[in-house]
NUBADO-476382 format. One line per 2 residues: number of its first residue (from 1); their letters; for each residue z, y, x of N, C-alpha, C. Coordinates in Angstrom, 2 decimals. Atoms other than C-alpha are relative to their C-alpha. Layout:
N
NUM = a = Z:Y:X:Z:Y:X:Z:Y:X  ...
END
This chain:
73
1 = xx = 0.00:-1.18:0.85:0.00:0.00:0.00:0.00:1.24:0.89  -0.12:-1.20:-0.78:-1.08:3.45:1.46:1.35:1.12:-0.71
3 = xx = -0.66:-0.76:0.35:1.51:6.23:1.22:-0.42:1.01:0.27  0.76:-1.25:0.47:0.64:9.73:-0.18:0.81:0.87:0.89
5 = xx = 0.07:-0.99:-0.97:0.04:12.38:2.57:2.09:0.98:-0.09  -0.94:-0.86:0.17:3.34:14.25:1.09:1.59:-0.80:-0.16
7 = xx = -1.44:1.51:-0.20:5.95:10.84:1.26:-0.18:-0.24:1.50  -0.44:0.03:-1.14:5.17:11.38:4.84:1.22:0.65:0.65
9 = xx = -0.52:-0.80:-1.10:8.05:12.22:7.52:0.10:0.46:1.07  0.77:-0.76:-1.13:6.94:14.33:10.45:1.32:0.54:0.46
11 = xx = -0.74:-0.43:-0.72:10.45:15.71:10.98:0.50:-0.64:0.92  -0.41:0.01:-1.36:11.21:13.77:13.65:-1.22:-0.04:1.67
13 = xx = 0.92:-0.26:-1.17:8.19:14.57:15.94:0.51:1.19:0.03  -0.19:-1.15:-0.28:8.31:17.80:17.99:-1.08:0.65:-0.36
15 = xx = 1.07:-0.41:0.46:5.67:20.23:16.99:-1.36:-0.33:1.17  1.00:0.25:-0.74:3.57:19.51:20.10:-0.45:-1.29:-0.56
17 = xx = 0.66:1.39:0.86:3.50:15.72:18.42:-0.75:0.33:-1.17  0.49:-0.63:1.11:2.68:17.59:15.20:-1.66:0.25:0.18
19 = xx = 1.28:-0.94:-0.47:-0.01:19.56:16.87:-1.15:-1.68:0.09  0.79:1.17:-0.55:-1.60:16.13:18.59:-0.43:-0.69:-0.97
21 = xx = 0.15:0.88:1.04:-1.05:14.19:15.12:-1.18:0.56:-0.53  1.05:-0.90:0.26:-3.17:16.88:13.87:-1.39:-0.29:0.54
23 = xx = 1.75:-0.16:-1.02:-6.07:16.91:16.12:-0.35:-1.41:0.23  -0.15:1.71:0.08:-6.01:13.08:16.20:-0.82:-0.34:-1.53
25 = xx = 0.81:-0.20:0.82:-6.49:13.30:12.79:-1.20:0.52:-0.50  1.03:-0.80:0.31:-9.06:15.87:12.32:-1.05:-0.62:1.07
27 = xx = 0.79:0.52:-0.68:-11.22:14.05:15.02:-0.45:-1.37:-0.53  0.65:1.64:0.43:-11.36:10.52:13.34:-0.54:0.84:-1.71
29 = xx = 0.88:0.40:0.90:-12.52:12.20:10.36:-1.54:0.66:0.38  1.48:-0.27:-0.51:-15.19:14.39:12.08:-0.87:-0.93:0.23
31 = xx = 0.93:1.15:-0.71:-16.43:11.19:13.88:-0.74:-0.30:-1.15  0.73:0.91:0.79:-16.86:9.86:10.87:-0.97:0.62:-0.90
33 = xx = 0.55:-0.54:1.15:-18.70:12.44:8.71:-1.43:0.49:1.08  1.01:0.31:-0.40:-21.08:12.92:11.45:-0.85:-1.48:0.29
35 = xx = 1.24:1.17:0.02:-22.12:9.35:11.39:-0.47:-0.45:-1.48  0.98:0.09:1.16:-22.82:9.35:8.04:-1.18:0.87:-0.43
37 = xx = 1.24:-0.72:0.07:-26.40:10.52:7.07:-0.09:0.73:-1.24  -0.03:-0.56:0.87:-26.73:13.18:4.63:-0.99:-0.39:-0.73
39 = xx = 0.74:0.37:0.92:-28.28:12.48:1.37:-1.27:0.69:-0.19  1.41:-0.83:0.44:-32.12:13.72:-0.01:0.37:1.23:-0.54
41 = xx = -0.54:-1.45:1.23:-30.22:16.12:-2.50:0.53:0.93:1.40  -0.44:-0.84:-1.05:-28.23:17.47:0.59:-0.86:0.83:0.94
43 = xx = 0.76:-0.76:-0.71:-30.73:18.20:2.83:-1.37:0.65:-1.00  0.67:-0.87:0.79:-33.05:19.44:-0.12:0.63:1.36:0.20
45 = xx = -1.15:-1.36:0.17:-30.04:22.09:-0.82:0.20:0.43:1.52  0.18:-0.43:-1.13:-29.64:22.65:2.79:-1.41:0.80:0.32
47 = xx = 1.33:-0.54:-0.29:-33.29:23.34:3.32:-0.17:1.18:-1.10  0.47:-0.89:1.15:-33.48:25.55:-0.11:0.94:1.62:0.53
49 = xx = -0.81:-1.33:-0.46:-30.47:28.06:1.41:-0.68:0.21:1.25  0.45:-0.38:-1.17:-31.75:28.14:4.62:-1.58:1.23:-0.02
51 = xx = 1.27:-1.01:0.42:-35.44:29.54:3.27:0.74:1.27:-0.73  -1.13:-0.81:0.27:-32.96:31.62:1.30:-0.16:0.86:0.55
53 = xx = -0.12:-1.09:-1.11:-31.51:33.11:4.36:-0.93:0.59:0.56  1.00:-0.69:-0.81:-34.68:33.47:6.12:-0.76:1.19:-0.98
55 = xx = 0.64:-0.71:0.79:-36.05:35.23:3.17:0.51:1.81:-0.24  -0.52:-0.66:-0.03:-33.67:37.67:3.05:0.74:0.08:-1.43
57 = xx = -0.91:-0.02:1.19:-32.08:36.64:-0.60:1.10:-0.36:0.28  -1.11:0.57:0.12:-28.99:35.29:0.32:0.61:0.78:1.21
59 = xx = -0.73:-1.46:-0.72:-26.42:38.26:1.74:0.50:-1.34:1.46  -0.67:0.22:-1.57:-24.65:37.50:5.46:0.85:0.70:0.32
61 = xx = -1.15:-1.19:-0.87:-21.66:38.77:6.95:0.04:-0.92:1.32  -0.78:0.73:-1.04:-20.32:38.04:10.57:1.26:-0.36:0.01
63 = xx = -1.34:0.32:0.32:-17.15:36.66:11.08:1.08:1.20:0.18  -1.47:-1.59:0.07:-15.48:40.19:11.54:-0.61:0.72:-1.01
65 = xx = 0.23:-0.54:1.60:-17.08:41.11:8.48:1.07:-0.58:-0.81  -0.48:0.78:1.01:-15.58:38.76:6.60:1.56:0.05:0.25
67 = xx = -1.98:-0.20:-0.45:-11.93:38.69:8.44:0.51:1.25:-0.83  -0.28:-1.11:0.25:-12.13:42.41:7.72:0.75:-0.36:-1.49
69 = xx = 0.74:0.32:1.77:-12.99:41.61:4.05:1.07:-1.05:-0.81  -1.15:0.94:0.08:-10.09:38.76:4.19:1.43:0.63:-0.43
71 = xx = -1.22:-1.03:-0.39:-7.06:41.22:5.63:0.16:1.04:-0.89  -0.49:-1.43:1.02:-7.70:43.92:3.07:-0.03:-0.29:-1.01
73 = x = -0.54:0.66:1.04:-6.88:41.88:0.21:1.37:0.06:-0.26
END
């Protein structure tokens, strides 16, 4: 039986274990979502924003646009 993310106990690692558990984690699922192959629909929709962007319909910020745009909320 798996146990739900929030019936975990982490208080007895130190946060550097924390940190590692972390990045441990977030790496086995990357691995895995790059070896799966994106679907027809996906890369349709991928390809349809991208002409999009190039077109000039679909707005853009940089990421200090957007921080800005974040912080003054």
């Amino acid at each position: 039986m798996t146990k739900s993310p929030s019936s975990l106990d982490f208080s007895g690692l130190s946060v550097a274990e924390r940190i590692l558990l972390a990045q441990q984690l977030w790496e086995s699922v990357h691995s895995q979502a790059e070896s799966e192959p994106l679907s027809d629909a996906q890369k349709s929709e991928l390809d349809r924003r991208w002409k999009a962007f190039e077109a000039g319909e679909m707005p853009a910020a940089n990421w200090f646009e957007v921080k800005q745009q974040l912080l003054s909320r």
